[in-house]
TORPA-4810 file (N, C-alpha, C, O; in nm, 3 decimals):
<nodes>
NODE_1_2.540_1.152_1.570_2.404_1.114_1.536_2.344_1.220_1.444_2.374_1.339_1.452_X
NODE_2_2.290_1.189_1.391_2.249_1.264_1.211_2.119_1.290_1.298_2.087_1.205_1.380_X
NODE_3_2.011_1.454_1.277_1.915_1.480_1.306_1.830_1.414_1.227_1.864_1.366_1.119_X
NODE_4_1.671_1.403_1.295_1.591_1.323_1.241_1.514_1.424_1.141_1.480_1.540_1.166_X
NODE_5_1.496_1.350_1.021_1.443_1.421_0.955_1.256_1.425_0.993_1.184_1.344_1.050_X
NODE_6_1.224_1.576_0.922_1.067_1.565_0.946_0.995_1.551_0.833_0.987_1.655_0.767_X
NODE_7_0.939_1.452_0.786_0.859_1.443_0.701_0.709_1.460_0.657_0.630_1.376_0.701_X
NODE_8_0.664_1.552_0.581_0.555_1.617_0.568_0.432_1.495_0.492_0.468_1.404_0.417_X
NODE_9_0.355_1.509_0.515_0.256_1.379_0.420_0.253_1.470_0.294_0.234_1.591_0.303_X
NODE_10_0.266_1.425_0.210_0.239_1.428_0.087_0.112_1.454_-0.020_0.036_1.366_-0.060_X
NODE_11_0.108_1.574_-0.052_-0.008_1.659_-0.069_-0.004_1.626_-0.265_0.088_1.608_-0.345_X
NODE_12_-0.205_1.631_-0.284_-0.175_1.579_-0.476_-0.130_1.733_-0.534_-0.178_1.842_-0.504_X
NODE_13_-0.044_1.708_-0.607_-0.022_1.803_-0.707_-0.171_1.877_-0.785_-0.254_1.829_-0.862_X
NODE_14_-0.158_2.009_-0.726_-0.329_2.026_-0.763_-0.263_2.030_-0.918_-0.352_1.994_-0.995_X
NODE_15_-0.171_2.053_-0.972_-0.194_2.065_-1.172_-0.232_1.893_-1.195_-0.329_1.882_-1.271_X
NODE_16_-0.176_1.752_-1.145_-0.204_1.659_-1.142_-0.360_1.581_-1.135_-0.420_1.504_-1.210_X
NODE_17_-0.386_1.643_-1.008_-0.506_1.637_-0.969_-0.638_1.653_-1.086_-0.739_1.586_-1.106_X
NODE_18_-0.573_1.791_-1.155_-0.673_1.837_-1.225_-0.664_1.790_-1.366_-0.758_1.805_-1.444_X
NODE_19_-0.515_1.715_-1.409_-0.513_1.668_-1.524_-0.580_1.540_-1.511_-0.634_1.501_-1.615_X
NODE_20_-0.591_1.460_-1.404_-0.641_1.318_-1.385_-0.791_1.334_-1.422_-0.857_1.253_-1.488_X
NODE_21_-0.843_1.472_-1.362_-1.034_1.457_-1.353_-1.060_1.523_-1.465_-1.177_1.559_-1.484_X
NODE_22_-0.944_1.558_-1.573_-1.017_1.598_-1.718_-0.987_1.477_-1.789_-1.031_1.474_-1.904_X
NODE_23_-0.915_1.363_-1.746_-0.875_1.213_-1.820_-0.766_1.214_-1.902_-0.742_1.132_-1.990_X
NODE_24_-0.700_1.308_-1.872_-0.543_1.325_-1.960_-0.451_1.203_-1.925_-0.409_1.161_-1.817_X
NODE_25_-0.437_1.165_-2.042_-0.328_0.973_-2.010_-0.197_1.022_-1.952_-0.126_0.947_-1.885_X
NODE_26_-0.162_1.158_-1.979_-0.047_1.191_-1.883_-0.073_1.165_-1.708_0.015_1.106_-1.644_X
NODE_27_-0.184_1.208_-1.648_-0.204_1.201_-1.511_-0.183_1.054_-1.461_-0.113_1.025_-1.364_X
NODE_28_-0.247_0.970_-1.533_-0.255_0.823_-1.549_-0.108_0.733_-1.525_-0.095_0.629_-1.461_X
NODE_29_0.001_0.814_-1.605_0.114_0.810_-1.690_0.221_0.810_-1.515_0.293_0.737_-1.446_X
NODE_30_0.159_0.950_-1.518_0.231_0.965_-1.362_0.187_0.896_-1.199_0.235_0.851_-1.095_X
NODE_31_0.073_0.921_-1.260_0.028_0.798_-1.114_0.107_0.644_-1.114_0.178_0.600_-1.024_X
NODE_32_0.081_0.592_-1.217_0.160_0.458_-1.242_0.327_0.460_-1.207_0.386_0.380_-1.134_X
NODE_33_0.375_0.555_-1.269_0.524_0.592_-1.212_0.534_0.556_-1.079_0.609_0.470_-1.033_X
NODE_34_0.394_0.682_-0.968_0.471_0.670_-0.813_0.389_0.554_-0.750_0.432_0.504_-0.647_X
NODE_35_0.246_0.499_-0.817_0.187_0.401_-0.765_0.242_0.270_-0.771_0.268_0.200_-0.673_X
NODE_36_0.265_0.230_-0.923_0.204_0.122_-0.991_0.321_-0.002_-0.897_0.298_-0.123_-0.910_X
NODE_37_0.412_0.036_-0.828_0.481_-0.040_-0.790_0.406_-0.124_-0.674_0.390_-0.246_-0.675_X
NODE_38_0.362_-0.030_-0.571_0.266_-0.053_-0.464_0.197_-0.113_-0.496_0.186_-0.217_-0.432_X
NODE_39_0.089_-0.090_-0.632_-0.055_-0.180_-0.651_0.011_-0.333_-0.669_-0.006_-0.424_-0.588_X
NODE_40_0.083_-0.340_-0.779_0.148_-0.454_-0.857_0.197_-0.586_-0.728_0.165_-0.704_-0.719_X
NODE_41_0.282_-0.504_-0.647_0.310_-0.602_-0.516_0.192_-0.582_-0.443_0.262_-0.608_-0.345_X
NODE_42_0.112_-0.568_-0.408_-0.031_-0.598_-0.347_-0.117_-0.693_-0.423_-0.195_-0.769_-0.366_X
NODE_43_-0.099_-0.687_-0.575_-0.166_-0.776_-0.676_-0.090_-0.880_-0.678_-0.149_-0.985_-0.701_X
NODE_44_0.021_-0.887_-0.662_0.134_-1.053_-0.689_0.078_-1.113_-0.558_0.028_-1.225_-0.551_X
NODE_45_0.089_-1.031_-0.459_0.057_-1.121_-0.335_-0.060_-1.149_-0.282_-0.074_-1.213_-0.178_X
NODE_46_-0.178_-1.089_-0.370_-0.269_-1.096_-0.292_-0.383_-1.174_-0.402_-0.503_-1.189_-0.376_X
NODE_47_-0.301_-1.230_-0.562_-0.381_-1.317_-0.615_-0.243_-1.462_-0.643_-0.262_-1.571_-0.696_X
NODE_48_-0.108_-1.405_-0.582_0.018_-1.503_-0.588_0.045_-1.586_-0.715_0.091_-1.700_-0.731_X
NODE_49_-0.023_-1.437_-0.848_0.033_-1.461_-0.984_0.053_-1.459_-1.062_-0.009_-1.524_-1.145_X
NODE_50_0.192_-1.356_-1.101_0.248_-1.246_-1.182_0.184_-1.218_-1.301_0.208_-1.105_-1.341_X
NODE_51_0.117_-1.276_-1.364_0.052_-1.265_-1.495_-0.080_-1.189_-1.501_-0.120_-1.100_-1.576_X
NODE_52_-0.150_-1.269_-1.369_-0.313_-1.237_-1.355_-0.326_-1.080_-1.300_-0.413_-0.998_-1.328_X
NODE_53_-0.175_-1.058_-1.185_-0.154_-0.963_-1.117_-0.104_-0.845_-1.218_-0.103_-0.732_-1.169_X
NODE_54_-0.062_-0.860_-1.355_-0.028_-0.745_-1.435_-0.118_-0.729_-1.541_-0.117_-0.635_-1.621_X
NODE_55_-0.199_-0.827_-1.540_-0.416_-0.785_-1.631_-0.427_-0.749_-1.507_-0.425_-0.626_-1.517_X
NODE_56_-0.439_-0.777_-1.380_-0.545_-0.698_-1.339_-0.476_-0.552_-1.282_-0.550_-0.455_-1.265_X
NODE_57_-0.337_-0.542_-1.256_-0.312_-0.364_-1.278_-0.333_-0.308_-1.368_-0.341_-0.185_-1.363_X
NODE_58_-0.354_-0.396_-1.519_-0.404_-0.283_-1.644_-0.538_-0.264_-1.598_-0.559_-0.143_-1.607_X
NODE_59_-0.642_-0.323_-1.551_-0.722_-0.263_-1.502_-0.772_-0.199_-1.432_-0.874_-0.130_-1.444_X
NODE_60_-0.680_-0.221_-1.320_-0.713_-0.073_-1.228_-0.644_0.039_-1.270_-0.654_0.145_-1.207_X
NODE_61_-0.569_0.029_-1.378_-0.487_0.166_-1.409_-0.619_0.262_-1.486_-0.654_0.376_-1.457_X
NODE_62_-0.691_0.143_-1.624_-0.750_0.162_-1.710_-0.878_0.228_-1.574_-0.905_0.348_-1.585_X
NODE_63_-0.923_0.179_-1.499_-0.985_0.248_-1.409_-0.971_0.343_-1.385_-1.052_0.426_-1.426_X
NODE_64_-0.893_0.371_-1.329_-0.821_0.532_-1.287_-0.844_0.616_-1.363_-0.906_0.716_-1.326_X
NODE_65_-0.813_0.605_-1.458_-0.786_0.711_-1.554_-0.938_0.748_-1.572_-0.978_0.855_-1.528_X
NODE_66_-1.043_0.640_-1.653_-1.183_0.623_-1.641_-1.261_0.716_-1.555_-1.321_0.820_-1.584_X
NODE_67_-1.241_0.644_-1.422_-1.313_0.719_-1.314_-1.213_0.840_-1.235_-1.209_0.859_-1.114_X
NODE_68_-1.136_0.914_-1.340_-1.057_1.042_-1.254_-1.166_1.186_-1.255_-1.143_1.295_-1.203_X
NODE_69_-1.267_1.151_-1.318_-1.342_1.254_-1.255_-1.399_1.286_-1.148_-1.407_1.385_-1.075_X
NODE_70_-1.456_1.138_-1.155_-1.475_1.134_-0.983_-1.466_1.121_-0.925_-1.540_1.062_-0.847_X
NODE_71_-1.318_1.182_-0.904_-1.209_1.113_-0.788_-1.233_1.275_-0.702_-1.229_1.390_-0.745_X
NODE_72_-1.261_1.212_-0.548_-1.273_1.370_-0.432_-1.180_1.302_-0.386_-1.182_1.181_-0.368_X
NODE_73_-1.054_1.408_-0.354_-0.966_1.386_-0.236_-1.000_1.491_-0.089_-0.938_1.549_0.000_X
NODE_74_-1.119_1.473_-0.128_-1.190_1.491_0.064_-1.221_1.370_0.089_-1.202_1.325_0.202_X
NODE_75_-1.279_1.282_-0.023_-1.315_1.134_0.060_-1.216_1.027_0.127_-1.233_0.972_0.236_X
NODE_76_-1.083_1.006_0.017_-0.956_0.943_0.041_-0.845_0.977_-0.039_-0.846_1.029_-0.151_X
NODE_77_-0.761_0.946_0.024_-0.599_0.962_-0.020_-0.618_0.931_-0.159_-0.723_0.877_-0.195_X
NODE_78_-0.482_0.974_-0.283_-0.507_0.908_-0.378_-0.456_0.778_-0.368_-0.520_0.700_-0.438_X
NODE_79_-0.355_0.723_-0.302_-0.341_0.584_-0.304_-0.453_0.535_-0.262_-0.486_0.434_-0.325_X
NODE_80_-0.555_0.581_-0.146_-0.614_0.460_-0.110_-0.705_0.448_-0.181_-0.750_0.334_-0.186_X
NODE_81_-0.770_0.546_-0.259_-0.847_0.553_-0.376_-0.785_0.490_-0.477_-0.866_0.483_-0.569_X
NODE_82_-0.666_0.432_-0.513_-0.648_0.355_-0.619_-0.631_0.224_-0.562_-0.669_0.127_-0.627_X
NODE_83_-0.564_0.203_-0.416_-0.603_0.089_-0.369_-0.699_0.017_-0.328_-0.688_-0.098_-0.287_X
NODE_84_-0.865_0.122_-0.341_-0.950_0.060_-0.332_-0.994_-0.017_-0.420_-1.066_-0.117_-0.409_X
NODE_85_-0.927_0.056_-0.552_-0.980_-0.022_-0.667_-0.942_-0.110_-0.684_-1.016_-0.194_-0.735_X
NODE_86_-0.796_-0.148_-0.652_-0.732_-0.240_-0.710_-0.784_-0.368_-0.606_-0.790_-0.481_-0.653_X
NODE_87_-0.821_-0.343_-0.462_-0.878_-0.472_-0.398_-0.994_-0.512_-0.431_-1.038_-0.625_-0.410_X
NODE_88_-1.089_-0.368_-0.520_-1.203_-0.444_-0.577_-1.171_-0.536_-0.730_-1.239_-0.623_-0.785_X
NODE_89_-1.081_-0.493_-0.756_-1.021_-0.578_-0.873_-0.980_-0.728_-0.851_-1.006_-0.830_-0.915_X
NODE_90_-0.890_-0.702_-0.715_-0.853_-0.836_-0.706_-0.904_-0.962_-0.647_-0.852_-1.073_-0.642_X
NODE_91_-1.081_-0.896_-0.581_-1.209_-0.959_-0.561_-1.248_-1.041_-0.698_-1.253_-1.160_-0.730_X
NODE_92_-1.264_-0.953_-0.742_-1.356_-1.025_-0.896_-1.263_-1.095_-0.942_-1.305_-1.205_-0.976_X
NODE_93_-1.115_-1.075_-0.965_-1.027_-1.199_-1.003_-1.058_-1.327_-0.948_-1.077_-1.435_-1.004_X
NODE_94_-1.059_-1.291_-0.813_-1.025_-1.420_-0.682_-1.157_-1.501_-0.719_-1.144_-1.622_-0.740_X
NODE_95_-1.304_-1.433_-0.728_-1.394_-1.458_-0.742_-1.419_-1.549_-0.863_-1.438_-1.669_-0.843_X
NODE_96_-1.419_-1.506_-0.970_-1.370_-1.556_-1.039_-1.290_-1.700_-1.108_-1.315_-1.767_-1.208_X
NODE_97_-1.195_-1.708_-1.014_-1.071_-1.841_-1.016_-1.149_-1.964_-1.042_-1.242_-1.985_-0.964_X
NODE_98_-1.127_-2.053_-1.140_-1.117_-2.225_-1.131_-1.032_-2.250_-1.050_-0.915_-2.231_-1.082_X
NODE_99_-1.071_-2.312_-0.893_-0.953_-2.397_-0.823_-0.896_-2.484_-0.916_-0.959_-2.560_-0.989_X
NODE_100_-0.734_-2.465_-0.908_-0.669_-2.579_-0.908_-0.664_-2.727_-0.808_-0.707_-2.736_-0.693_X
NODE_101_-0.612_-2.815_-0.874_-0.689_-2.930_-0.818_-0.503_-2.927_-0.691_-0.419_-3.016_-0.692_X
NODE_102_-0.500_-2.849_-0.639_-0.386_-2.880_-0.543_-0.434_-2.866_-0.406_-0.549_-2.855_-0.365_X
NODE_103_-0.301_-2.869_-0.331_-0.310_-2.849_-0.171_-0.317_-2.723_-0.180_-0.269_-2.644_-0.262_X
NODE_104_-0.421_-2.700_-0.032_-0.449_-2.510_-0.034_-0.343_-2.487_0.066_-0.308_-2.539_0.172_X
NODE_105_-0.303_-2.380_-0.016_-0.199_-2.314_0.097_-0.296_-2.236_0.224_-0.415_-2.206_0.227_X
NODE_106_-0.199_-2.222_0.308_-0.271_-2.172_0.431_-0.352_-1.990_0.443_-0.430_-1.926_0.513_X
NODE_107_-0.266_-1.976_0.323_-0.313_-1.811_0.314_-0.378_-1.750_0.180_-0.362_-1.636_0.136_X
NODE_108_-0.459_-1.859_0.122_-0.455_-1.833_-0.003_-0.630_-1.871_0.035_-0.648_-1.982_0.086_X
NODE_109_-0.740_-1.792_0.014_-0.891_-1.795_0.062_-0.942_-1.873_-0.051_-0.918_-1.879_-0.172_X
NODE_110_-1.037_-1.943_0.044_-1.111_-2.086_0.007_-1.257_-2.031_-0.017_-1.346_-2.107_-0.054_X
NODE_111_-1.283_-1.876_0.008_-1.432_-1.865_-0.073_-1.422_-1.735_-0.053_-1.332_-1.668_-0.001_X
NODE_112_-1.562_-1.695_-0.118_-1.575_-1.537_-0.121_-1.525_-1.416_0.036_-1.457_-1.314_0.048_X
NODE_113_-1.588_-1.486_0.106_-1.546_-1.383_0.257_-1.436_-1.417_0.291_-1.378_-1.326_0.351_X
NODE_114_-1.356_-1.544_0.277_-1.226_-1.509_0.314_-1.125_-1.435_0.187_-1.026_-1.364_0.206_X
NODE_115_-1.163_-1.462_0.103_-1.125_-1.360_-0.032_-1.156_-1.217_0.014_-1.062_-1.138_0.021_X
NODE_116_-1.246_-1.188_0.037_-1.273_-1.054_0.124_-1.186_-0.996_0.190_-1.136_-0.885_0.170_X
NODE_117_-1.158_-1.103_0.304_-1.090_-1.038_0.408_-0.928_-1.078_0.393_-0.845_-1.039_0.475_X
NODE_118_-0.900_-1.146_0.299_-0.753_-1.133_0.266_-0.727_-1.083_0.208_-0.607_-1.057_0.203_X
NODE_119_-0.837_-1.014_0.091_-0.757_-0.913_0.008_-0.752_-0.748_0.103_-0.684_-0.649_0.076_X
NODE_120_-0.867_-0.772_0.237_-0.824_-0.656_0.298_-0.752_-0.629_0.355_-0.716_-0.511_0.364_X
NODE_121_-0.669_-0.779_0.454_-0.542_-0.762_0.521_-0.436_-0.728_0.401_-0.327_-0.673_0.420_X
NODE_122_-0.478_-0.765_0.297_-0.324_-0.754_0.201_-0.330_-0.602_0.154_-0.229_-0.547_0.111_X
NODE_123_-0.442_-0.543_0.163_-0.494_-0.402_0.155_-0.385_-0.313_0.227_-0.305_-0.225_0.198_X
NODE_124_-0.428_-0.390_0.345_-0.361_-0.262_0.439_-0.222_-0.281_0.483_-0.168_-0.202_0.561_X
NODE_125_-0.174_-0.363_0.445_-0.052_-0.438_0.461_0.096_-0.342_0.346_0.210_-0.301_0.368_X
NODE_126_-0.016_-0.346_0.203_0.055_-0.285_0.091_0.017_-0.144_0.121_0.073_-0.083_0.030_X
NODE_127_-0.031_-0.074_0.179_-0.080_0.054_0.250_0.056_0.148_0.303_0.132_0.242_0.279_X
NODE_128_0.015_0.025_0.406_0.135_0.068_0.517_0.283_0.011_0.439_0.376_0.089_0.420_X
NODE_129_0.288_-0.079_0.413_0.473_-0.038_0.305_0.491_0.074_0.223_0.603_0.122_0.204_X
NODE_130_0.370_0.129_0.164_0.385_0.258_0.099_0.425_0.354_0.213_0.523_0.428_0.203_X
NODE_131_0.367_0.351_0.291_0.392_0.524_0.386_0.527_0.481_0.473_0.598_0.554_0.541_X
NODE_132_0.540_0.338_0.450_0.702_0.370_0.520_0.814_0.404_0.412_0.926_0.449_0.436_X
NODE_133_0.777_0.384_0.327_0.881_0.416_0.212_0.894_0.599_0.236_0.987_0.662_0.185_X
NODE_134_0.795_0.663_0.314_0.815_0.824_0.322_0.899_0.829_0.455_0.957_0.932_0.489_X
NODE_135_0.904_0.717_0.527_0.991_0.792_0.652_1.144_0.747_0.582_1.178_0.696_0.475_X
NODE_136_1.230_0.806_0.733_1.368_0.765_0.693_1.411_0.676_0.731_1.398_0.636_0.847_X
NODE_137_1.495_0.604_0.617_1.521_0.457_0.666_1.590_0.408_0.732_1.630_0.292_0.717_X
NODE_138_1.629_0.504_0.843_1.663_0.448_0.983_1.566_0.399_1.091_1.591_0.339_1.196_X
NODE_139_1.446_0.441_1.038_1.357_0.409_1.125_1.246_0.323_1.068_1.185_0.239_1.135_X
NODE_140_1.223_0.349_0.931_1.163_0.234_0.835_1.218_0.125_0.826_1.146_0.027_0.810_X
NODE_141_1.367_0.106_0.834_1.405_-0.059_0.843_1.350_-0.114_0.946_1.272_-0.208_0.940_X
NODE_142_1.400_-0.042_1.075_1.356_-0.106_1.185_1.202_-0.165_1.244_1.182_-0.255_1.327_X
NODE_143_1.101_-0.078_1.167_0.982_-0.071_1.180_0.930_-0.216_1.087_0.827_-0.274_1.122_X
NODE_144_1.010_-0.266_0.969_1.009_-0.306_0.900_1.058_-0.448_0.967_1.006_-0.551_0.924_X
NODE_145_1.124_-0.454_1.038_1.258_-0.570_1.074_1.125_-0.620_1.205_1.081_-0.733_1.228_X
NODE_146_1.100_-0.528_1.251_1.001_-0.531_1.373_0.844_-0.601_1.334_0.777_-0.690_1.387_X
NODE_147_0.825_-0.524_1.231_0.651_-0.613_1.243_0.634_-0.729_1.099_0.570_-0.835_1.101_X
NODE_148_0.701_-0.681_0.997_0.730_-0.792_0.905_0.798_-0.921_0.913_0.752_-1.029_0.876_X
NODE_149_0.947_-0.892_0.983_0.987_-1.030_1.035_1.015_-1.097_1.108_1.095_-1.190_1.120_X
NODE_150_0.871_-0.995_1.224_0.869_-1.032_1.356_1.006_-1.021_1.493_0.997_-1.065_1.608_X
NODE_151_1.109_-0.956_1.437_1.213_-1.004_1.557_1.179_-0.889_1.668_1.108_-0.790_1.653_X
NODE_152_1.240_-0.924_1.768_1.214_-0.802_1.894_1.331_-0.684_1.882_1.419_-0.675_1.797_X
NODE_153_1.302_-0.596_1.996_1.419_-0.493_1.966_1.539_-0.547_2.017_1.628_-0.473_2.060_X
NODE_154_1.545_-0.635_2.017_1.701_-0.674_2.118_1.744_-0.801_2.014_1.858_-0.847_2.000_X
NODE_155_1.676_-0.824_1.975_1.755_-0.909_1.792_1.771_-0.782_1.677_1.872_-0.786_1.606_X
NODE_156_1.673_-0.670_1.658_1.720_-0.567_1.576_1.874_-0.545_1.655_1.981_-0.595_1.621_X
NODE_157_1.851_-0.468_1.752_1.949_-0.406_1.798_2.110_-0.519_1.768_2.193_-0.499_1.679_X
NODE_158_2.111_-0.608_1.847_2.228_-0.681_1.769_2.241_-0.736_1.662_2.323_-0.827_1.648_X
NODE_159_2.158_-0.687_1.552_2.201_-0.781_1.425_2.260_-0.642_1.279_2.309_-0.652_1.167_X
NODE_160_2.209_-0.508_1.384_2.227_-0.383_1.327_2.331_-0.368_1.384_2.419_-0.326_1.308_X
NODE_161_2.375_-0.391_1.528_2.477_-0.319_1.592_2.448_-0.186_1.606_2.540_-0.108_1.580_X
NODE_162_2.319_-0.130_1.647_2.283_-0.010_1.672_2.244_-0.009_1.783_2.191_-0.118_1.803_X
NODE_163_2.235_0.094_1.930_2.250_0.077_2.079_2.064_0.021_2.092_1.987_0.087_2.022_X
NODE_164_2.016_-0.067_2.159_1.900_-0.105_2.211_1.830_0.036_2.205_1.731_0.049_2.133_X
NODE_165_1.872_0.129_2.268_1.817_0.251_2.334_1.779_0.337_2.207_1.695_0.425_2.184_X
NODE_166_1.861_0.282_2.146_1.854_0.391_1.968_1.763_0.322_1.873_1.721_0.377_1.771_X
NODE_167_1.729_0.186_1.914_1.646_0.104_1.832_1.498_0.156_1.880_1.401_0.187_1.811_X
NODE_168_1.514_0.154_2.006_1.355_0.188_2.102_1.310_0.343_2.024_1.202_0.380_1.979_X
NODE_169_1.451_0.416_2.032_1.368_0.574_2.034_1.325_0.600_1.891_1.248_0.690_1.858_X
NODE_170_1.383_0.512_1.811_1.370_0.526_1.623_1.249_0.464_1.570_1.204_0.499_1.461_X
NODE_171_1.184_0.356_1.655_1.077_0.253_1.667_1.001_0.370_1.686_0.940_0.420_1.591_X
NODE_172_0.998_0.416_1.793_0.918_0.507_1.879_0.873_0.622_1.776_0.754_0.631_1.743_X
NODE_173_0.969_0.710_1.726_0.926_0.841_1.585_0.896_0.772_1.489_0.816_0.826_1.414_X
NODE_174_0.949_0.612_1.443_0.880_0.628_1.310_0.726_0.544_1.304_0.658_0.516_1.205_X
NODE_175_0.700_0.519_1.444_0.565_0.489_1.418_0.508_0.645_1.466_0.441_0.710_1.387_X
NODE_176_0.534_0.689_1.578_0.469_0.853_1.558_0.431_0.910_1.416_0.320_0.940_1.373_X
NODE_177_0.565_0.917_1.349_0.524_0.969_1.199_0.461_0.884_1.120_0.384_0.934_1.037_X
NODE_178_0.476_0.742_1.123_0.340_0.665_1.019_0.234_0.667_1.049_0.144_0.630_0.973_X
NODE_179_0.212_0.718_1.186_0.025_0.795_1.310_0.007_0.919_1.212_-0.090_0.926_1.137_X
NODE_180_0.103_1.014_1.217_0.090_1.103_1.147_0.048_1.086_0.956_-0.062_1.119_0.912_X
NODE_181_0.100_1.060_0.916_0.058_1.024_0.770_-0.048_0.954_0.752_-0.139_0.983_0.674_X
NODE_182_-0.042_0.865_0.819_-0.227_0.778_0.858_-0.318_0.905_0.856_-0.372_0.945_0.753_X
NODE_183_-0.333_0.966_0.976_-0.412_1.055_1.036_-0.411_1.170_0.885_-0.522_1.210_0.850_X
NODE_184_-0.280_1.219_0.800_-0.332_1.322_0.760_-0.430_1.291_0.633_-0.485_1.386_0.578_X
NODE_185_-0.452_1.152_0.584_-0.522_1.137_0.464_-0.626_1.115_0.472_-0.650_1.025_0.552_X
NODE_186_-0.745_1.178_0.403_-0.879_1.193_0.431_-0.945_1.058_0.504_-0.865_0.978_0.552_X
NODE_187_-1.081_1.031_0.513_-1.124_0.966_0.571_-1.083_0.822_0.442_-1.055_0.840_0.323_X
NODE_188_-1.092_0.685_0.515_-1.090_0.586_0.426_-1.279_0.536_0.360_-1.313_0.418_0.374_X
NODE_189_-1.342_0.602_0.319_-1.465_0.571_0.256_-1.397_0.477_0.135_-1.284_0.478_0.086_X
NODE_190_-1.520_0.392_0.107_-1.499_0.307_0.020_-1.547_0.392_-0.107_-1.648_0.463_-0.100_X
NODE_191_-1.476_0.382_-0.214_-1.529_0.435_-0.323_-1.484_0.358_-0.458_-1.444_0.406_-0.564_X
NODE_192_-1.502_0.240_-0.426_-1.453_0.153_-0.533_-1.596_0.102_-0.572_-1.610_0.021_-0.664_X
</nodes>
């Protein structure tokens, strides 16, 4: 059995930091690198359409960069500070929309407050896939296998062929450590 690794939360590059709040398109440049993947699948799924979802990451990028002065990372993380933007982005899209004249899908919001509150479940949804991408993916699959596609530990465990007991204790640290990474990023204030 391979030791578990410990993973530290992930602190901004203060030279980064400081190139973003003088508006250097490099800071921008690099955020998009480790973000833009995260926002983009939060935007496909949370307006369900690839086109509208890559205008509206040019705009929250074009944001970013915009408002990097007044970006405090005492208030929030930098993801969640760019994910705030991007759910206020994908408000005014949603808002926005001419219904199509079709059948509504079941998860797709029929007015402003449920637009609200689905772009906040899809908020925190694309949140939390980011911070599992920091644990190790012995314990991120499982965490993954567990609340995304719903199975219990005793369908992980036989479909991995990994012991029940090893599924429980890996479940067990890698939500400890996604408590931990939660907990170490500033408060979630809205600042979008």
């Amino acid at each position: 059995m391979t030791p578990i690794q410990q993973t530290e939360p992930r602190r901004i590059d203060p030279q980064l930091l400081a190139s973003l709040q003088r508006g250097d398109e490099d800071a921008v440049e690099k955020l998009y690198a480790e973000f833009g993947g995260t926002v983009f699948g939060y935007l496909v799924k949370t307006l369900g359409d690839r086109g509208a979802a890559e205008d509206v990451q040019q705009q929250v990028f074009l944001e970013v960069w915009k408002r990097g002065a007044s970006y405090d990372p005492q208030r929030a993380g930098l993801l969640t500070w760019i994910m705030q933007i991007a759910r206020s982005r994908a408000i005014d899209q949603l808002r926005k929309r001419i219904p199509d004249p079709v059948d509504i899908d079941e998860q797709t919001p029929t007015d402003s407050t449920t637009a609200d509150e689905f772009t906040s479940e899809m908020h925190d949804k694309w949140h939390i896939a980011h911070l599992l991408k920091q644990l190790p993916s012995e314990e991120s699959d499982l965490l993954r296998a567990r609340f995304y596609e719903g199975k219990s530990q005793s369908e992980i465990a036989d479909e991995t062929g990994v012991a029940l007991g090893t599924v429980k204790m890996r479940m067990v640290s890698g939500l400890r450590r996604l408590r931990e990474l939660i907990d170490s990023e500033p408060t979630h204030e809205s600042t979008a």
